[in-house]
Backbone as CSV, one residue per row, in Angstrom:
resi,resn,N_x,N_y,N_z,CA_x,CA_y,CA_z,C_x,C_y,C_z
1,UNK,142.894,119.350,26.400,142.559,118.739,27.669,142.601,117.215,27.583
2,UNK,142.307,117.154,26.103,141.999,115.021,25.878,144.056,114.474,26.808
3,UNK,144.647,115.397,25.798,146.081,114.956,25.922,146.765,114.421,27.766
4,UNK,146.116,115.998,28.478,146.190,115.849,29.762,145.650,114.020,30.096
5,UNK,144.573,114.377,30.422,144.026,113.132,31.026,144.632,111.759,30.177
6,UNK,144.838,111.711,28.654,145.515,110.322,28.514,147.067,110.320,29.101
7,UNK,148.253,111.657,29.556,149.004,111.706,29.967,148.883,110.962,31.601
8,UNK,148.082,111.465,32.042,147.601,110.536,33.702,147.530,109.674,33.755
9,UNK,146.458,109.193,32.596,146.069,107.820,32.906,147.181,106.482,32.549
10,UNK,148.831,107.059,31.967,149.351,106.588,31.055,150.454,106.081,32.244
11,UNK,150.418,107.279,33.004,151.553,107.711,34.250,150.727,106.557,35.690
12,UNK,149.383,106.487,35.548,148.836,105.777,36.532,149.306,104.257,35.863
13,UNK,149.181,104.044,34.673,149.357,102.656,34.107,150.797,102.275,34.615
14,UNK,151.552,103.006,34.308,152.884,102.747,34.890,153.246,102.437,36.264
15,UNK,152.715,103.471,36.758,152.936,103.323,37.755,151.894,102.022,38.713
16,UNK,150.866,101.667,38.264,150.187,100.074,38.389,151.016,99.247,37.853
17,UNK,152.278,98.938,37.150,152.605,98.364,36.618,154.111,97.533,37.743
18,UNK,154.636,98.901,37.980,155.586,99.207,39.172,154.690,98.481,40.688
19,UNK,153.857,98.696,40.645,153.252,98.345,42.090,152.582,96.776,41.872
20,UNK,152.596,96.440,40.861,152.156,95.173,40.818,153.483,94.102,40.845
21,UNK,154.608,94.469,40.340,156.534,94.235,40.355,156.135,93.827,41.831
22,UNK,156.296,95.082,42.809,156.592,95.075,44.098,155.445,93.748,44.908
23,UNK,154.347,93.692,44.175,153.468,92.984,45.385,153.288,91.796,44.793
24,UNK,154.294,91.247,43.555,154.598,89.773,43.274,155.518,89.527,43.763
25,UNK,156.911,90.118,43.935,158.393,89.862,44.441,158.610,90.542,45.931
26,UNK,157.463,91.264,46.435,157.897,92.154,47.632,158.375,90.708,48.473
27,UNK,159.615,90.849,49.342,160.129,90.090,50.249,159.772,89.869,51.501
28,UNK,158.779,91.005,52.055,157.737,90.567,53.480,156.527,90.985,52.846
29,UNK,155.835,90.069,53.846,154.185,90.672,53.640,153.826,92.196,54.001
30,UNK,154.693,92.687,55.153,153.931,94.177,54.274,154.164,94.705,53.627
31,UNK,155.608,94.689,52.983,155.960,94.889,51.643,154.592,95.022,50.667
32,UNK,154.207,93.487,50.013,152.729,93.469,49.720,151.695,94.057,50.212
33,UNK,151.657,94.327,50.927,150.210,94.946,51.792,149.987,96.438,51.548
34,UNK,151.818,96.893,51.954,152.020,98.413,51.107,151.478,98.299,50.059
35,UNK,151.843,97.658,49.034,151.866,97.601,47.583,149.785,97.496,47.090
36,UNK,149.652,96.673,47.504,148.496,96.766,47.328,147.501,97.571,48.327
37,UNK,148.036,98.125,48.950,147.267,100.076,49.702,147.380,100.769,48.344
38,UNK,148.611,100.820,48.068,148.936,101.700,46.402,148.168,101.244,45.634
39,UNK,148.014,100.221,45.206,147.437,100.054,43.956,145.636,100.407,43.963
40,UNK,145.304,100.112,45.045,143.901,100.395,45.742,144.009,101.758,45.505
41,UNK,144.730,102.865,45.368,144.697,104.114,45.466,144.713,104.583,44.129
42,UNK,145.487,104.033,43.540,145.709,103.868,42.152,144.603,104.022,41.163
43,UNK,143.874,102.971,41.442,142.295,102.449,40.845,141.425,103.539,41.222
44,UNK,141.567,103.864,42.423,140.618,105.478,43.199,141.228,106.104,41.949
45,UNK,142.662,106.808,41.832,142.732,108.337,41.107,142.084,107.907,39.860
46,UNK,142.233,106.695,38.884,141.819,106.328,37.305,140.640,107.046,37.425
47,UNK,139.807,106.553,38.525,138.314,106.287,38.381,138.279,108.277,38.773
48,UNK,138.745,108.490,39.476,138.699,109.931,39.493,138.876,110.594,38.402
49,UNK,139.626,110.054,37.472,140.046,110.309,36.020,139.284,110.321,35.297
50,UNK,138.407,109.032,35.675,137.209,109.146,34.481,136.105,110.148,34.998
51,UNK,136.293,110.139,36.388,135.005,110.866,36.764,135.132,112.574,36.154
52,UNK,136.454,112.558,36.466,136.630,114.184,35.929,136.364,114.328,34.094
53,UNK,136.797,113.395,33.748,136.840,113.147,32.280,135.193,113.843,31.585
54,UNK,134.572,112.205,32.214,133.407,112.769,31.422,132.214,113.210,32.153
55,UNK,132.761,113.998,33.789,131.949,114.920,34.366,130.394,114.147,35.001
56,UNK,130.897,112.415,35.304,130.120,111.982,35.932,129.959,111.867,36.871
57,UNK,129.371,112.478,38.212,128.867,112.802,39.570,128.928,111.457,40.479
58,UNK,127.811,110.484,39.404,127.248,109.722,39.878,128.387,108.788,40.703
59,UNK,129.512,108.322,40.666,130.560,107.559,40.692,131.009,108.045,42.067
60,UNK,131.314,109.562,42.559,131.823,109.891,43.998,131.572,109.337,44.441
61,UNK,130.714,108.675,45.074,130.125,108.127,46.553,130.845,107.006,46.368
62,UNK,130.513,106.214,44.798,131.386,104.817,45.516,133.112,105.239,45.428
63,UNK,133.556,106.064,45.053,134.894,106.047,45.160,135.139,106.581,46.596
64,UNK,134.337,107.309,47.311,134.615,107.160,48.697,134.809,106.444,49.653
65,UNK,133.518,105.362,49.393,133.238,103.971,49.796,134.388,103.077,49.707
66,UNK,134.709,102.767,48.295,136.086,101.959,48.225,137.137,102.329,48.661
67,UNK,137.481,103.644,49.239,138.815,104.048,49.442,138.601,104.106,51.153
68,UNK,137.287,104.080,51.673,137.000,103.877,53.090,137.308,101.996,53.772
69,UNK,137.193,101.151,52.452,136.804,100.002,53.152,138.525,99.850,52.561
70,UNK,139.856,100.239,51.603,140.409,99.601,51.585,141.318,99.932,52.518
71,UNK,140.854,101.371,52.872,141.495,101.817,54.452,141.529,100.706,55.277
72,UNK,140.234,100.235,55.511,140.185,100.059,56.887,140.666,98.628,56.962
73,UNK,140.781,97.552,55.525,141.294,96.327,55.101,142.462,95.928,55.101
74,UNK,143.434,97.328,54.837,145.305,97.629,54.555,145.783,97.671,56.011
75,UNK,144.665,98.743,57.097,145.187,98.874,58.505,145.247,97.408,58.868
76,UNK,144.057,97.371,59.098,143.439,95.663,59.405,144.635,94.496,59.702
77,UNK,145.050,94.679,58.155,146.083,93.421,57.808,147.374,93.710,58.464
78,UNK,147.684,94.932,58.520,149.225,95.575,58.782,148.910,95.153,60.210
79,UNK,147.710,95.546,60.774,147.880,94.861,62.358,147.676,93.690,62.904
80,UNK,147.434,92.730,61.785,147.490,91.559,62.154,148.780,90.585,61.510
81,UNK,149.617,91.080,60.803,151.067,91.103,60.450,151.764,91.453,61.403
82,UNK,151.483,92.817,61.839,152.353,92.960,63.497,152.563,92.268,64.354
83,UNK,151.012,91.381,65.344,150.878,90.814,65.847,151.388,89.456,65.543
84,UNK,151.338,89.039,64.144,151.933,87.450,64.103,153.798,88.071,63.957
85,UNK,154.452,88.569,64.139,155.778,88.915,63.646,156.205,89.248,65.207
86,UNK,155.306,89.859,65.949,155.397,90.009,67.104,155.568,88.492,68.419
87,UNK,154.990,87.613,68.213,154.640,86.896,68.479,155.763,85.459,67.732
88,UNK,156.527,85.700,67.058,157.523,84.629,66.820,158.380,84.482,67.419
């Protein structure tokens, strides 16, 4: 089971690695904005990783929490990117 979870966490590294590429060089801002929704999601599954790992409870709530506020931070921005792109 150890193998599993360092296989994830190895595949999440990568793939943070890939999404951090995109939201230094992305060519529009929501390019970036995508990119960092992902990576925000990213950080959720790890931490889910650990939570499953070593069967700590305590951690759900805030991984709900963070994945509620980066919701509502990613919409947020994407609609206020609209509006200025709209508006040129």
């Amino acid at each position: 089971m150890n193998a599993v979870f360092g296989i994830v966490l190895v595949m999440l590294l990568v793939s943070g690695l890939l999404t951090l590429v995109r939201l230094f060089r992305g060519p529009h801002t929501l390019d970036r904005i995508a990119a960092l929704d992902v990576f925000v999601v990213l950080i959720v599954a790890a931490t889910a990783v650990y939570v499953a790992y070593y069967r700590d409870t305590a951690n759900i709530a805030l991984l709900v929490a963070f994945s509620l506020v980066a919701f509502v931070g990613s919409a947020s921005a994407a609609r206020l990117t609209e509006r200025r792109e709209r508006h040129r």
